[in-house]
C-alpha positions in Angstrom: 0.0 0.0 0.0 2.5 2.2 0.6 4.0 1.9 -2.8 1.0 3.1 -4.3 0.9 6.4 -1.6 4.5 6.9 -3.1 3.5 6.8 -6.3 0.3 9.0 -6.3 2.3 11.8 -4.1 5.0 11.1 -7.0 2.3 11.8 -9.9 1.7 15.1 -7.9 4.9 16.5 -7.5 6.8 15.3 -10.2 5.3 17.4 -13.0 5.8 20.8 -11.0 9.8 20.1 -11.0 11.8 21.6 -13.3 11.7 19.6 -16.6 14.7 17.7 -18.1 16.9 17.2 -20.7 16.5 13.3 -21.8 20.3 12.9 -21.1 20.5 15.1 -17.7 20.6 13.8 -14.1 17.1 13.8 -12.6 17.7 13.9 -8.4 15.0 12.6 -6.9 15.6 13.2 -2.6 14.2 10.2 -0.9 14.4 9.3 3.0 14.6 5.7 4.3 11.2 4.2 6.1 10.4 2.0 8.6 8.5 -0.3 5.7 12.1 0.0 4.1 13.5 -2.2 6.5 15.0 -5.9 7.3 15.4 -7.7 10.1 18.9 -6.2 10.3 17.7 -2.7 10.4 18.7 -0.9 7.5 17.2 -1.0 4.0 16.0 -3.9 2.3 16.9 -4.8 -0.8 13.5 -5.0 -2.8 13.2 -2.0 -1.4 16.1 -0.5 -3.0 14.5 -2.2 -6.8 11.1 -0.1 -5.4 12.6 2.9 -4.8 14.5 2.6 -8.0 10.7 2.5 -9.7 9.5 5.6 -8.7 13.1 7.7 -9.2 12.6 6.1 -13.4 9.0 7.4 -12.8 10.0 10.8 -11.9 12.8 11.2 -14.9 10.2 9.8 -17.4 7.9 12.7 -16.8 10.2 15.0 -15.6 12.0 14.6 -19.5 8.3 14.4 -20.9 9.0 10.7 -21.9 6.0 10.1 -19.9 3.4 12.1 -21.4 5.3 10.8 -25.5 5.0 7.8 -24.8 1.7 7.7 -23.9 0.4 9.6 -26.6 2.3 7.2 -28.7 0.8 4.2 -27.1 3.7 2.9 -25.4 4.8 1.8 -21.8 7.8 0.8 -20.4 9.1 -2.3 -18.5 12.4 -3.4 -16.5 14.0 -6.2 -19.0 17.1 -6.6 -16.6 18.6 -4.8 -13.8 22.1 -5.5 -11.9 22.6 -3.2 -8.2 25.5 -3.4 -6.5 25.5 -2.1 -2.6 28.4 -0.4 -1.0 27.3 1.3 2.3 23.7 0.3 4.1 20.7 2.9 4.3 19.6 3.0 7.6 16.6 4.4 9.8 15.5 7.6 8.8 18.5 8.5 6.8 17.9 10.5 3.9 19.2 9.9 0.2 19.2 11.0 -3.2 18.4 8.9 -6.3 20.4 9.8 -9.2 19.1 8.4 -12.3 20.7 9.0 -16.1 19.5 7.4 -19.6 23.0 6.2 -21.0 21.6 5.4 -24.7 19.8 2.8 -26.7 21.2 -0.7 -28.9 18.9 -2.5 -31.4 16.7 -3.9 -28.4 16.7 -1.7 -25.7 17.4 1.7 -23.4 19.7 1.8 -20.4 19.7 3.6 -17.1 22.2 4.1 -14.3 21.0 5.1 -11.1 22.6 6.1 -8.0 21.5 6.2 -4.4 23.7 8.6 -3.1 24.1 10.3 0.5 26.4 13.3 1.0 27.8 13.2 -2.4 28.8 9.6 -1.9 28.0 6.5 -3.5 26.2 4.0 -1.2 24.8 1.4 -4.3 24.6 1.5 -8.1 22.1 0.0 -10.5 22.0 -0.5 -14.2 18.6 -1.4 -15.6 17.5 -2.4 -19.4 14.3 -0.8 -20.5 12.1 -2.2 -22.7 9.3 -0.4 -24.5 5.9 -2.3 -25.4 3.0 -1.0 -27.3 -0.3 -0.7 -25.2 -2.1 -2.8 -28.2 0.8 -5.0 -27.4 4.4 -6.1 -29.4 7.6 -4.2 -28.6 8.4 -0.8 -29.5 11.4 -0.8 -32.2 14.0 1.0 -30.7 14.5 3.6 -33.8 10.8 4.5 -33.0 12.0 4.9 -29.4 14.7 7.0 -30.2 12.5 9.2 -32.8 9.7 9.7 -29.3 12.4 9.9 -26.8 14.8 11.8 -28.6 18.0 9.9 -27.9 20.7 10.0 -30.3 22.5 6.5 -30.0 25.3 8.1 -32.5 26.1 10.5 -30.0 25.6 8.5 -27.1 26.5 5.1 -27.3 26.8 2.2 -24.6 29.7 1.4 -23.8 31.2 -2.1 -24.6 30.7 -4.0 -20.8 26.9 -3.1 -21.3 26.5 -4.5 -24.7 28.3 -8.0 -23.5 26.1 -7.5 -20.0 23.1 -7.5 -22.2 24.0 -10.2 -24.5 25.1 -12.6 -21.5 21.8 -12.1 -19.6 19.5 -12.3 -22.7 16.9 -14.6 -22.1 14.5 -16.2 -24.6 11.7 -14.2 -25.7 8.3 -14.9 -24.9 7.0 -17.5 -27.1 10.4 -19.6 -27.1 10.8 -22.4 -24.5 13.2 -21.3 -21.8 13.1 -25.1 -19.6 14.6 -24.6 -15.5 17.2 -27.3 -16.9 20.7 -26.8 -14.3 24.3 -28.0 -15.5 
């Protein structure tokens, strides 16, 4: 439930920021819950994935992604994410969520985001966007570009991200994938 409190207040606030560039740094300040928690007291990872939702939220309409998109007919979804954690979140403790589009390849768009506290990196997550059409099938990624506005020529992925992407490719939706283990 709380999720869906964050998100609303989200919808509310977001689109009285300052709009965005769709290469610029949105900041989105964030503050750690008692919902956030595990049993060892400081944040949980899911929520870290959670709070990583509503900071894409706020840089899609903040960049006015949002509102093309949706006039386009299109929606996004996480296809792959990797987070890696270097200092806990505790109680109370307030943050900042930075979050960047890095570019496009032939299948999809990338995002780092940051969750960062004094200026200082406390974890790190790459996610792979994926764009499907509301009347379903996925959005070609030139037709992406062409709404979004990203230049893949002038910002392109570097190499780890492209072999990332390839190495955690799974089957798409209407190929087998079996749970077979070596």
């Amino acid at each position: 439930m709380r999720r869906f409190s964050r998100l609303a207040w989200l919808s509310t606030r977001a689109p009285k920021l300052p709009p965005l560039d769709i290469y610029d740094v949105c900041r989105s300040p964030r503050r750690v819950w008692i919902g956030d928690l595990d049993e060892l007291r400081h944040m949980n990872n899911g929520a870290y994935l959670s709070n990583l939702d509503h900071a894409r939220q706020e840089l899609v309409v903040r960049t006015g992604l949002w509102r093309r998109m949706r006039d386009a007919g299109m929606y996004p979804v996480v296809g792959a994410q990797m987070i890696a954690y270097r200092r806990s979140l505790e109680l109370g403790q307030r943050y900042v969520i930075e979050s960047r589009f890095l570019g496009l390849d032939d299948r999809a768009a990338y995002l780092e985001q940051r969750f960062v506290v004094d200026g200082e990196v406390y974890a790190r997550a790459y996610v792979q966007g994926r764009f499907l059409y509301d009347r379903g099938g996925t959005v070609p990624m030139d037709e992406l570009a062409r709404v979004s506005g990203m230049d893949p020529t002038t910002h392109p992925l570097p190499e780890w991200m492209h072999d990332w992407a390839s190495r955690i490719r799974l089957p798409g939706t209407r190929t087998p994938a079996p749970s077979t283990w070596d």
